[in-house]
C-alpha positions as CSV (number, residue, x, y, z in Angstrom):
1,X,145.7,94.2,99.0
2,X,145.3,97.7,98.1
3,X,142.6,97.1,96.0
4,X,139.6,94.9,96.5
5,X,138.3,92.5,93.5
6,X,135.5,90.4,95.4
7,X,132.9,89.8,92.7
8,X,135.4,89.7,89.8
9,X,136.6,87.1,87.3
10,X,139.9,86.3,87.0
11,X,142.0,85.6,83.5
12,X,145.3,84.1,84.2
13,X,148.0,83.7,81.5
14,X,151.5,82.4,81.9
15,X,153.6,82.6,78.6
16,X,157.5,82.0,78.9
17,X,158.7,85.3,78.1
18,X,158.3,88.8,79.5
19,X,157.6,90.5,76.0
20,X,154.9,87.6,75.2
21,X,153.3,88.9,78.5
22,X,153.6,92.5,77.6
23,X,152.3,92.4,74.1
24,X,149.4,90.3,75.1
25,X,148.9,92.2,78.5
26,X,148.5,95.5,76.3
27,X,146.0,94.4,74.0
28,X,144.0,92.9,76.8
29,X,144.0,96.4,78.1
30,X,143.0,98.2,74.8
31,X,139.8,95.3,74.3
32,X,138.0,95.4,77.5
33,X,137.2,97.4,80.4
34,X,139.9,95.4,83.0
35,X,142.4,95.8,85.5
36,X,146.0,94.4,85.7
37,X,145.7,92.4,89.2
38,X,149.5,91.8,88.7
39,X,152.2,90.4,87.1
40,X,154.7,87.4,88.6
41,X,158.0,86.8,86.7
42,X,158.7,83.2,87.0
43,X,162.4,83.2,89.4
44,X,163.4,80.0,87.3
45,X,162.4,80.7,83.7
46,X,162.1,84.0,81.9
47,X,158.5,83.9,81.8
48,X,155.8,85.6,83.7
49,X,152.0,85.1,84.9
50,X,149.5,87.8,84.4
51,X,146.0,88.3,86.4
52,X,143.6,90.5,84.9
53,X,140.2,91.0,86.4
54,X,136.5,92.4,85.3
55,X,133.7,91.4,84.7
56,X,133.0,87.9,82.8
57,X,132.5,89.0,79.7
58,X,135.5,91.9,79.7
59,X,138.1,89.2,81.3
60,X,136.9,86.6,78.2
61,X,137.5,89.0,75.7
62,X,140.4,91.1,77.0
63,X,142.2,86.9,77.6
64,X,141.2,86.1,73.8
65,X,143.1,89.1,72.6
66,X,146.0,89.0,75.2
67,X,146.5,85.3,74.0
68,X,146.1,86.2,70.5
69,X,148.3,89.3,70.2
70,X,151.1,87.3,72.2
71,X,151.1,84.3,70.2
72,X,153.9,85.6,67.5
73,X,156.3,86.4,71.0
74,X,156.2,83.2,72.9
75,X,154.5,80.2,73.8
76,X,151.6,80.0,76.0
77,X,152.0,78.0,79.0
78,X,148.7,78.0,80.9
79,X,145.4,80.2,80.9
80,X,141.9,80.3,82.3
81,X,139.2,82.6,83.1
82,X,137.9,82.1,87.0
83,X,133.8,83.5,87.0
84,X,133.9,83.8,90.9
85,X,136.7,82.8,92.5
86,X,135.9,81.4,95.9
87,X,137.7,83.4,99.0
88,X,140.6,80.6,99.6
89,X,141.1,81.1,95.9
90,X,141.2,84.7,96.4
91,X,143.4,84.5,99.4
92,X,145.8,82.7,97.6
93,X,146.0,84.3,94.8
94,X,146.9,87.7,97.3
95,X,149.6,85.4,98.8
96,X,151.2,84.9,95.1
97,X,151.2,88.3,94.1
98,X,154.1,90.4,94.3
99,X,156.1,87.4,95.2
């Protein structure tokens, strides 16, 4: 990983399609003070999951807008904000990315 989020929530949204993801990805970007982690296009549907991290309070608000803004371009799938993901979570979610 080329960059190191140890001590960082995580906010995960999956929406099932790509401009959904981009539209709410953007104004997750313009609310809070986050980084994209990355983005994973779903092989079998043309959806994609998003990983943004920060700090608590930046991922919370940067996911509320994200899910908001999206909303009119596709249906969310899943979402969730992780406070402190444990290292096998953040192992796995290395092993995901990119994939």
């Amino acid at each position: 990983m080329a960059e190191s989020y140890k001590g960082q929530a995580v906010g995960v949204f999956e929406m099932d399609t790509l401009v959904a993801c981009f539209v709410g990805l953007d104004a997750a970007a313009k609310t809070a003070a986050i980084k994209v982690q990355n983005i994973e296009r779903n092989r079998l549907k043309a959806g994609a999951c998003v990983k943004i991290r920060g700090s608590v309070s930046d991922v919370e608000a940067a996911m509320a807008a994200a899910l908001k803004a999206a909303e009119p371009y596709g249906k969310l799938t899943s979402s969730t904000v992780i406070a402190s993901p444990s290292e096998d979570a953040e192992k796995a979610m290395y092993m995901t990315a990119n994939k």
